[in-house]
C-alpha beads as a LAMMPS data file, in Angstrom:
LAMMPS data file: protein, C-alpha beads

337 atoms
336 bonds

1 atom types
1 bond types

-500.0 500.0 xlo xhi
-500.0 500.0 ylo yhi
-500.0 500.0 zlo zhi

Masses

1 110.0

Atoms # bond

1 1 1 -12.286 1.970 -22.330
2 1 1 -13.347 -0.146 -19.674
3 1 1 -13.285 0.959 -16.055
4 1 1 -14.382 0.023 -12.405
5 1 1 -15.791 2.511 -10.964
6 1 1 -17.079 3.224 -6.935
7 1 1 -20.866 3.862 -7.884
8 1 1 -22.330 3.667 -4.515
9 1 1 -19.968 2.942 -1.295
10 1 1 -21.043 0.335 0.570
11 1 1 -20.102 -3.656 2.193
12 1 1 -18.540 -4.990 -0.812
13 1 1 -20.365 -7.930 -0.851
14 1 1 -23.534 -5.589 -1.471
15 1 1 -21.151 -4.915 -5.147
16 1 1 -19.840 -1.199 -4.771
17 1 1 -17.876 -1.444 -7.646
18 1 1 -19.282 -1.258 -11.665
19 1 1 -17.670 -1.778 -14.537
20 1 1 -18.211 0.567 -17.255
21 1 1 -17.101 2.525 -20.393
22 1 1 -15.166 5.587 -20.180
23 1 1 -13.960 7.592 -22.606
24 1 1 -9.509 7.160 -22.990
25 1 1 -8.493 10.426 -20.421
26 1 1 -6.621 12.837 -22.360
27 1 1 -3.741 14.232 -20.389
28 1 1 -3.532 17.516 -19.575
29 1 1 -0.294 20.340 -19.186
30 1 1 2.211 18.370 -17.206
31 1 1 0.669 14.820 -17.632
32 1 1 1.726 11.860 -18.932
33 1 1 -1.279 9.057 -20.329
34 1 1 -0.716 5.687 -19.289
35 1 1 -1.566 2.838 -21.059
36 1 1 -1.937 0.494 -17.889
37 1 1 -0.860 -3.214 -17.602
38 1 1 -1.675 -3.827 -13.927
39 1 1 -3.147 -2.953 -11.259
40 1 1 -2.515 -4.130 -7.435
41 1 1 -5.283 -4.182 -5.581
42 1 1 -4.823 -2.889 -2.272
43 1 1 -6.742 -2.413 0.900
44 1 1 -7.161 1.045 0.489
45 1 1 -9.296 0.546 -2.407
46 1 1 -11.154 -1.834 -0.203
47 1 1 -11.819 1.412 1.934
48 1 1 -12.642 3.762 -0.795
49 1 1 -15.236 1.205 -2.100
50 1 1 -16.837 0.511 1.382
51 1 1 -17.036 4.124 2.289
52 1 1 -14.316 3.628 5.167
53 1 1 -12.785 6.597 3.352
54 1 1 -15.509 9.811 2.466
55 1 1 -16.159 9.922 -1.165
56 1 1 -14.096 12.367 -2.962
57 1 1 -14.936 12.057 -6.062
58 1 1 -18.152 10.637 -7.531
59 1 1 -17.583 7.565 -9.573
60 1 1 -14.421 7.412 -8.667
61 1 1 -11.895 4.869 -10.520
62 1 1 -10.208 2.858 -7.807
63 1 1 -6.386 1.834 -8.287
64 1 1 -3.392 3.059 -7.279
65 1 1 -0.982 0.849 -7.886
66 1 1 -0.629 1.193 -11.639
67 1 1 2.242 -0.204 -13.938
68 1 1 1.780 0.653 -17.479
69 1 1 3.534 2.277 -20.376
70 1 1 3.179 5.569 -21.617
71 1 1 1.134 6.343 -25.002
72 1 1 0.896 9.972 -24.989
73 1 1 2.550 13.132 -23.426
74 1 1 0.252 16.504 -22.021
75 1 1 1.815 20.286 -22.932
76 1 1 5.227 20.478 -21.191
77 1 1 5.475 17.147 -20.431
78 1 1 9.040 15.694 -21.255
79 1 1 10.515 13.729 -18.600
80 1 1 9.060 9.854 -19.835
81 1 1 9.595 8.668 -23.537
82 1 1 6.523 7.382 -25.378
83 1 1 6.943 3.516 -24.785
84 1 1 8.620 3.946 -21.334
85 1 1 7.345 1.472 -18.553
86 1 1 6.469 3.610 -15.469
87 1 1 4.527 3.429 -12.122
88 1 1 1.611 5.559 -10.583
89 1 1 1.127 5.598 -6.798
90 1 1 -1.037 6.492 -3.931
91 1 1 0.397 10.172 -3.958
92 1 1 -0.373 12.278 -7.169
93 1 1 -0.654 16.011 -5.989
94 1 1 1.223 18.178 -3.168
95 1 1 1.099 21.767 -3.152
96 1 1 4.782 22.335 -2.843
97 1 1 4.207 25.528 -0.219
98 1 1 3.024 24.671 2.992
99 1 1 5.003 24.461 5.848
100 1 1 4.878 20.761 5.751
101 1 1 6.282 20.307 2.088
102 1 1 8.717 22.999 2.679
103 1 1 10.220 21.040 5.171
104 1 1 10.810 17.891 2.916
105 1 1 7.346 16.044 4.569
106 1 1 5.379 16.265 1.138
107 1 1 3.475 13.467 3.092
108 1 1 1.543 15.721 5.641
109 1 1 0.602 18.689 2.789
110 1 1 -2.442 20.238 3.480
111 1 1 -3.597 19.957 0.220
112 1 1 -2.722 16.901 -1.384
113 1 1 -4.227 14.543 -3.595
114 1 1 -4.566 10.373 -4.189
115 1 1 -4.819 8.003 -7.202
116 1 1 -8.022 6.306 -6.677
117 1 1 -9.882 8.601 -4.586
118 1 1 -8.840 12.499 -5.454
119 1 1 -8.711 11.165 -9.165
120 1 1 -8.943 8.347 -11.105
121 1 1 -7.208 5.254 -10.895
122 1 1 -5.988 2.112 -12.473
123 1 1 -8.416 -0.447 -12.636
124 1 1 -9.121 0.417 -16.214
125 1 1 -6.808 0.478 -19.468
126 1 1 -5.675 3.878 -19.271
127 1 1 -4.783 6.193 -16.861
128 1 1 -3.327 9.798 -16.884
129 1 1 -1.038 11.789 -13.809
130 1 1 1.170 14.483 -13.148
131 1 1 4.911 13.231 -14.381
132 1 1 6.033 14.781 -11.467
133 1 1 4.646 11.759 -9.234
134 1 1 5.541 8.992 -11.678
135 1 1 8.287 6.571 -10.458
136 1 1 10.734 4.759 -12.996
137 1 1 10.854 1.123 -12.394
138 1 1 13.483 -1.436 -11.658
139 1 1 13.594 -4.170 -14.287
140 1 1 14.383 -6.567 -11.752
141 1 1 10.158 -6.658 -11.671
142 1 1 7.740 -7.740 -14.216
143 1 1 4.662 -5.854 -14.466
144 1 1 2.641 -7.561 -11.716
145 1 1 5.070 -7.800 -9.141
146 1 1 6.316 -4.134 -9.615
147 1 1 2.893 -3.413 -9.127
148 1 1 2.252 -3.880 -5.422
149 1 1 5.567 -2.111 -4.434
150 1 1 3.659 1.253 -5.722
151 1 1 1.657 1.292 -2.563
152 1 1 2.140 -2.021 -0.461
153 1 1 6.294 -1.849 -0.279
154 1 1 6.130 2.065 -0.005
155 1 1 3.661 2.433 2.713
156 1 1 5.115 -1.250 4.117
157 1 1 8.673 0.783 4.188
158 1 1 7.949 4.073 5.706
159 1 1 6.395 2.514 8.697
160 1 1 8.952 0.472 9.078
161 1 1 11.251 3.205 9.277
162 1 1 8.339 4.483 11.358
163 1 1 9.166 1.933 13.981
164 1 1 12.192 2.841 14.527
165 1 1 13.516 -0.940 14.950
166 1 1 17.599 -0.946 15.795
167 1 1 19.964 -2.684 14.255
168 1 1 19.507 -6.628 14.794
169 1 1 16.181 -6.027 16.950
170 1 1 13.207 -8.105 17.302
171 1 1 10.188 -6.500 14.795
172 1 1 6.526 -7.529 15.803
173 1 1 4.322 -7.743 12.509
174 1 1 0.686 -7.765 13.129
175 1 1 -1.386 -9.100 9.808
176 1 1 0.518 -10.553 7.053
177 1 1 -1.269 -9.303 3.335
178 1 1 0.292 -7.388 0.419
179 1 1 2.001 -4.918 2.187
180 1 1 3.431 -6.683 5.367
181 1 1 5.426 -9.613 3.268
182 1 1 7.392 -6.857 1.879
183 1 1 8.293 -4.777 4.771
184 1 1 9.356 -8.147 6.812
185 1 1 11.632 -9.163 3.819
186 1 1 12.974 -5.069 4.191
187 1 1 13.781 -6.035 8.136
188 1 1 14.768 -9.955 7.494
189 1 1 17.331 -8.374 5.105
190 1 1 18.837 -5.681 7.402
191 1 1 19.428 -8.553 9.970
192 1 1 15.814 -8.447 12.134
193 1 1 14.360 -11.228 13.839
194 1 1 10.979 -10.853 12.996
195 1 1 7.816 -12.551 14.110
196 1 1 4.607 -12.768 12.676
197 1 1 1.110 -12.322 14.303
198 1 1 -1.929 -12.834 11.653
199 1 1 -5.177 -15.314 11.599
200 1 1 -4.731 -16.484 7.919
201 1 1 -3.274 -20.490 7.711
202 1 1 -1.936 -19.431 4.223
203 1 1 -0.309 -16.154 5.224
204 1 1 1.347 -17.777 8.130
205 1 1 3.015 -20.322 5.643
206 1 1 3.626 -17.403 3.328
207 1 1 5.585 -15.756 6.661
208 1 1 7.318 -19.009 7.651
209 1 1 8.755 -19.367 4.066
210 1 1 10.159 -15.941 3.983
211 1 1 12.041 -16.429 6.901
212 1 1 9.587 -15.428 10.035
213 1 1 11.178 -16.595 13.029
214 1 1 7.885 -17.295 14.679
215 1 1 3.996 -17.196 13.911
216 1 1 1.191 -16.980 15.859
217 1 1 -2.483 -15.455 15.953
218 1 1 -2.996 -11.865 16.626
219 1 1 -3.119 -12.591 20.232
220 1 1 0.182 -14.575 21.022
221 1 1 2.664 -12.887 22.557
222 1 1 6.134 -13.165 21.028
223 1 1 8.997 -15.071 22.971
224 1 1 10.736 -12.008 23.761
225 1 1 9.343 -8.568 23.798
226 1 1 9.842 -6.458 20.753
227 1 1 11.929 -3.545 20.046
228 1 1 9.402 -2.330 17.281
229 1 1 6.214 -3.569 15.648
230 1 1 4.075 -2.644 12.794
231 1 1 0.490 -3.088 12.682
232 1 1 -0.606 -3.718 9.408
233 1 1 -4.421 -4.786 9.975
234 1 1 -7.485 -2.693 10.150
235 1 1 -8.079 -4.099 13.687
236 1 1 -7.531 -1.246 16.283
237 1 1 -8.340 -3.768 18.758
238 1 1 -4.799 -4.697 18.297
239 1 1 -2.930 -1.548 19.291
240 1 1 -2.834 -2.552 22.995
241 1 1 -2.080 -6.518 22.142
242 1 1 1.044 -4.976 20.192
243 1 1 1.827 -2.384 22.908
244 1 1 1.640 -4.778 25.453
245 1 1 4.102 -6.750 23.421
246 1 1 6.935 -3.899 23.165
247 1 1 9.821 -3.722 25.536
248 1 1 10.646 -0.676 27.092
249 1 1 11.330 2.504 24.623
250 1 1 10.151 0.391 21.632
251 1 1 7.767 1.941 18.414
252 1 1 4.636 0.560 17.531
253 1 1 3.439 2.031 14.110
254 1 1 0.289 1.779 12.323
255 1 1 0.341 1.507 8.876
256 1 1 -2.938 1.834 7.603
257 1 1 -5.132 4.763 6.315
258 1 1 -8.048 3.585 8.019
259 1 1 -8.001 1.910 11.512
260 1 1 -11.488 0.693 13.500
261 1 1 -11.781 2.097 16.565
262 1 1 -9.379 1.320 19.301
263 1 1 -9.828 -0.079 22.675
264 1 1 -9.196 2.463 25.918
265 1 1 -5.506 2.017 26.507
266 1 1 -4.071 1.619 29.716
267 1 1 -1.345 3.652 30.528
268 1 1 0.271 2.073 32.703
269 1 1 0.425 -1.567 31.082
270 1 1 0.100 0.063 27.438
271 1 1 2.083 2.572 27.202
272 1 1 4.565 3.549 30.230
273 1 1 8.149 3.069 30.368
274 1 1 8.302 5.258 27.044
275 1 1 6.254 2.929 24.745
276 1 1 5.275 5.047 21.602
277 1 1 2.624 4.470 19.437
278 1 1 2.599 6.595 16.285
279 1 1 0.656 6.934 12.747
280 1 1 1.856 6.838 8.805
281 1 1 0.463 9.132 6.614
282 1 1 1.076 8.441 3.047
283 1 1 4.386 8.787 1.716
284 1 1 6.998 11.112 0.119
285 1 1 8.336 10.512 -3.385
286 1 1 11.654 9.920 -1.496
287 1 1 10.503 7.326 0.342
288 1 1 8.862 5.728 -3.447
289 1 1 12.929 5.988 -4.715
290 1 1 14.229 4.638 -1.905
291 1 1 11.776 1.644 -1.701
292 1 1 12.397 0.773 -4.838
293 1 1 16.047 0.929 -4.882
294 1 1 16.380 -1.399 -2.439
295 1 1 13.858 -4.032 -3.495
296 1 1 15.846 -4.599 -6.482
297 1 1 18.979 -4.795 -5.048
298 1 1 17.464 -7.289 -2.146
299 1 1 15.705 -8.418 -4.320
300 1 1 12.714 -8.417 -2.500
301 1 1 9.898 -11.564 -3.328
302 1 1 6.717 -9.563 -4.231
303 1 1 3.906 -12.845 -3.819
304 1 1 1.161 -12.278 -5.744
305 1 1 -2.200 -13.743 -6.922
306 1 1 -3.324 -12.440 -10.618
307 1 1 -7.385 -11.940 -11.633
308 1 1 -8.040 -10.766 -14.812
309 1 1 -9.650 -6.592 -14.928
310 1 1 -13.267 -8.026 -15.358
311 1 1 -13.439 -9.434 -11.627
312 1 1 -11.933 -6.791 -10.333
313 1 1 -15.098 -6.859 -7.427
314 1 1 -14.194 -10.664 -6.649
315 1 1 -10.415 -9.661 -5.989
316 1 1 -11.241 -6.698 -3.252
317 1 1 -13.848 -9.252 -1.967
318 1 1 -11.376 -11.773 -1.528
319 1 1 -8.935 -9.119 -0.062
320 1 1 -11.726 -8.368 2.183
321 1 1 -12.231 -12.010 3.137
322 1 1 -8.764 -13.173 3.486
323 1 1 -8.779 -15.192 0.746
324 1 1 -5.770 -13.152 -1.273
325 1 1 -1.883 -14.824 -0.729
326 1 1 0.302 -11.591 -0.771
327 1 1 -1.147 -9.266 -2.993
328 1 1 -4.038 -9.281 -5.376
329 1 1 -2.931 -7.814 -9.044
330 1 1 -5.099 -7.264 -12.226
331 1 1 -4.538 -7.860 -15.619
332 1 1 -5.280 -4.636 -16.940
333 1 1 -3.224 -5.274 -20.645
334 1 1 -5.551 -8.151 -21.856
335 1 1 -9.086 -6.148 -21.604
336 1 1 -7.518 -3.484 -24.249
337 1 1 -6.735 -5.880 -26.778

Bonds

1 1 1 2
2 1 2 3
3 1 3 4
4 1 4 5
5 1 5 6
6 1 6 7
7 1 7 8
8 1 8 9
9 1 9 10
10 1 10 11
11 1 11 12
12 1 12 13
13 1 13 14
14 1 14 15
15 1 15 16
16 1 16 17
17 1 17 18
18 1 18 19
19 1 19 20
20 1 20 21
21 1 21 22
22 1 22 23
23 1 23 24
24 1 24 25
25 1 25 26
26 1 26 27
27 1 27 28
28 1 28 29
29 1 29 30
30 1 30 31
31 1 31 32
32 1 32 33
33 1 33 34
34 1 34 35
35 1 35 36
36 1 36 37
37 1 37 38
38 1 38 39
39 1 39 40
40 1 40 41
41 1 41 42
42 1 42 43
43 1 43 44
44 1 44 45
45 1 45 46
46 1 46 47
47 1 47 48
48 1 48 49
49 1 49 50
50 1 50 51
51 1 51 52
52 1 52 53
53 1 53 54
54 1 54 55
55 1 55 56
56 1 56 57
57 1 57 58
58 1 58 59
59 1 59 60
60 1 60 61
61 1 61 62
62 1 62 63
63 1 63 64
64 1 64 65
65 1 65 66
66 1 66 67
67 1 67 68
68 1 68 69
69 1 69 70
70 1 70 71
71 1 71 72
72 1 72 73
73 1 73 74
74 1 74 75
75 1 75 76
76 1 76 77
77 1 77 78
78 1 78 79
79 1 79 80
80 1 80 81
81 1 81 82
82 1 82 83
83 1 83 84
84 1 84 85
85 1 85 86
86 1 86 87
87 1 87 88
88 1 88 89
89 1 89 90
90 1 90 91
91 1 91 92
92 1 92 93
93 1 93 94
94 1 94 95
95 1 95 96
96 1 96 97
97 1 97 98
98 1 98 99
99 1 99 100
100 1 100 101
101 1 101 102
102 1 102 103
103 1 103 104
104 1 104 105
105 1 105 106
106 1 106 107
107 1 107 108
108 1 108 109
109 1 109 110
110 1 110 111
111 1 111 112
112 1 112 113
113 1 113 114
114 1 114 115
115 1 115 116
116 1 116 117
117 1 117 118
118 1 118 119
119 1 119 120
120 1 120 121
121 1 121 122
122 1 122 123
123 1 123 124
124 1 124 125
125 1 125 126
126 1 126 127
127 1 127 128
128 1 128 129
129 1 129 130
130 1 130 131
131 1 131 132
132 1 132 133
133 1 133 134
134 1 134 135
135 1 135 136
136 1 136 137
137 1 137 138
138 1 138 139
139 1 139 140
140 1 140 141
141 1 141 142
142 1 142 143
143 1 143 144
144 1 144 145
145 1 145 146
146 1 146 147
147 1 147 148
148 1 148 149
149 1 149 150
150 1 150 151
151 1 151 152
152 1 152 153
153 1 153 154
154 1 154 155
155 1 155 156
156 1 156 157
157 1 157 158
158 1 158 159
159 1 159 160
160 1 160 161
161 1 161 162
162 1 162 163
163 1 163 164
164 1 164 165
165 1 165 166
166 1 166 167
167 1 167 168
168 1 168 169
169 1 169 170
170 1 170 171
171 1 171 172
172 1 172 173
173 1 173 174
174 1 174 175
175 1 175 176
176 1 176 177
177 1 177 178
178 1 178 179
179 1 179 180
180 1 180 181
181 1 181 182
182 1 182 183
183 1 183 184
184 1 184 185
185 1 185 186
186 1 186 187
187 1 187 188
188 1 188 189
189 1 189 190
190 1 190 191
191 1 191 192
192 1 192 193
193 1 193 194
194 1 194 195
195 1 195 196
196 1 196 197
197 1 197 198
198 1 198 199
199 1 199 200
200 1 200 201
201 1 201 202
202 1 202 203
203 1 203 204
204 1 204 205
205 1 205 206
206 1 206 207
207 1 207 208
208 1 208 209
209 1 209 210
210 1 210 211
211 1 211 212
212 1 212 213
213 1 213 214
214 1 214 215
215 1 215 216
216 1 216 217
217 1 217 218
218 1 218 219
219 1 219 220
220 1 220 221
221 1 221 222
222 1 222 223
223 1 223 224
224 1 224 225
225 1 225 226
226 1 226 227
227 1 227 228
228 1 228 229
229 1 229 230
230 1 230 231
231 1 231 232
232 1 232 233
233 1 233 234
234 1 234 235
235 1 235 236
236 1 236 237
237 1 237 238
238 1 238 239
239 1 239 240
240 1 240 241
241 1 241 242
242 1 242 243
243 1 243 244
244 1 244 245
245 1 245 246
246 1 246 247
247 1 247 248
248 1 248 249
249 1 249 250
250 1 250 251
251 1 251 252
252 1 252 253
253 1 253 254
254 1 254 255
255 1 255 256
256 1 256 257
257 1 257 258
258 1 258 259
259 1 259 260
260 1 260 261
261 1 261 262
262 1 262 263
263 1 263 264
264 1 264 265
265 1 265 266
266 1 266 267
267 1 267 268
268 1 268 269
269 1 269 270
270 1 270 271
271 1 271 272
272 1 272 273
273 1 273 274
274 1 274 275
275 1 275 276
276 1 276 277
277 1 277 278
278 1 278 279
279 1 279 280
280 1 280 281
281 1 281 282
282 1 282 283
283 1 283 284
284 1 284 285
285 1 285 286
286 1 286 287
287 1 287 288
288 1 288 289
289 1 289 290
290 1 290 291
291 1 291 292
292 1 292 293
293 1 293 294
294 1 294 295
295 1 295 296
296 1 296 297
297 1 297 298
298 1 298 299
299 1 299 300
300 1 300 301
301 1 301 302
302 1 302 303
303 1 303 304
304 1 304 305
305 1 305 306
306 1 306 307
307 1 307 308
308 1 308 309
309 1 309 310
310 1 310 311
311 1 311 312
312 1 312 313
313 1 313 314
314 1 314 315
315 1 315 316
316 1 316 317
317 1 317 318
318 1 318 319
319 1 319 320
320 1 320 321
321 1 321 322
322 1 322 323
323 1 323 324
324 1 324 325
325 1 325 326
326 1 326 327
327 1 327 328
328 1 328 329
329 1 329 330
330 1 330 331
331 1 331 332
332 1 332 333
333 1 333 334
334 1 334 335
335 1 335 336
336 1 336 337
């Protein structure tokens, strides 16, 4: 089968990724084989190729955002019909006894494994994982917009809940990609005011047409101060812009994996008057239910710009540039036929 895989981590203009031919995975006890019809392509995968995120797992097959139907069935595995359309996300593996997943926060296990970096991924034609983490999907979604709810909407959700914005607040969102459109739709529909901060012309129209009530560059404050924010960019620099823009007691949380380095804070213009400024680790398979519950009922509008699975380099490079309107999703079903 075809595959991209991460041969040597680096600036993806310097071409990380290589395409190759791998054998179809077989799945094992427990596992379900996928025969994948897209991919989204999300910044994480941007930081697996570039090295932002240590390498794993040699040759790694990026993807983790995978719609696709299933062709074949591991020992024991029974809960997906051959045919059935399902999803693969971000979060494959937990280990179901440390303190953290006894608790119900499967998110912070100490020894859990990721789709696209722990194991292999979907930017090829077939992929394989644990039924356990495999999400049914609303068939209010075709195949490529269902595909960046699998990691964008999910991780877009939990830090939104993250935040901790109250009913009918202002929400702050900083960057305005794959993930971000989704969460703002989340807050627009629960009765936010939200206002956009991002350097892209065509993300700020994207913003403006879902309903943004204002939009700015990263460094504008908002007319009023913010009862939450969410931080979507890379761009630590940003963490004291947005603190600076919360009012008193307000949330700012970050929702990326991998953040560059931020800025001393000040306390006392930063962060007093019970400011909070908190991470978002991955996500539970509740949250994964929940978002995609709602987005059907919403029904959220998933944006999206298609590239077939052979330039699956030019669509992280034009992530990487800017150059993607909502979020980038492969056409994984035409390379297997």
């Amino acid at each position: 089968m075809p595959a991209w895989t991460v041969e040597r981590p680096g600036p993806i203009d310097r071409g990380p990724l290589r395409l190759v031919e791998r054998p179809v995975p077989e799945p094992g006890p427990g596992e379900v084989r996928v025969r994948v019809r897209a991919c989204g392509v999300c910044r994480t995968d941007l930081h697996v190729a570039e090295g932002d995120l240590p390498v794993r797992r040699p040759g790694v097959v990026p993807g983790h955002e995978v719609v696709g139907t299933v062709d074949a069935a591991g020992p024991g595995a029974d809960r997906f019909r051959p045919g059935e359309r399902i999803g693969i996300a971000w979060l494959r593996a937990t280990c179901g006894t440390c303190r953290f997943c006894r608790r119900g926060d499967e998110n912070l296990c100490i020894a859990p494994g990721f789709t696209g970096w722990d194991a292999d991924g979907g930017y090829a034609t077939h992929a394989v994982v644990d039924e356990r983490y495999a999400y049914r999907l609303p068939d209010a979604f075709d195949d490529h917009h269902a595909a960046p709810l699998l990691c964008a909407g999910i991780i877009g959700y939990r830090a939104l809940r993250a935040a901790a914005l109250p009913p009918g607040g202002h929400l702050g969102v900083y960057g305005f990609g794959g993930s971000a459109h989704l969460a703002a739709q989340v807050a627009l529909h629960e009765g936010a005011t939200v206002h956009v901060r991002t350097r892209g012309e065509a993300a700020r129209h994207l913003a403006l047409d879902l309903g943004a009530a204002t939009v700015a560059g990263p460094d504008e404050l908002p007319p009023v101060p913010l009862d939450a924010a969410v931080l979507f960019a890379p761009a630590g620099g940003l963490v004291p812009v947005a603190l600076r823009a919360l009012d008193r007691g307000a949330t700012l949380a970050v929702a990326g994996i991998h953040l560059s380095t931020v800025p001393p804070l000040d306390y006392d213009r930063d962060l007093f008057q019970e400011r909070r400024l908190r991470s978002v680790t991955a996500n539970t398979r509740r949250d994964g239910e929940e978002l995609l519950a709602l987005a059907a009922r919403i029904p959220l509008r998933v944006t999206t710009t298609p590239y077939p699975l052979a330039e699956a380099d030019r669509a992280l490079a034009d992530l990487a540039h800017g150059r993607v309107r909502g979020a980038a999703v492969l056409d994984c079903d035409a390379a297997g036929r």
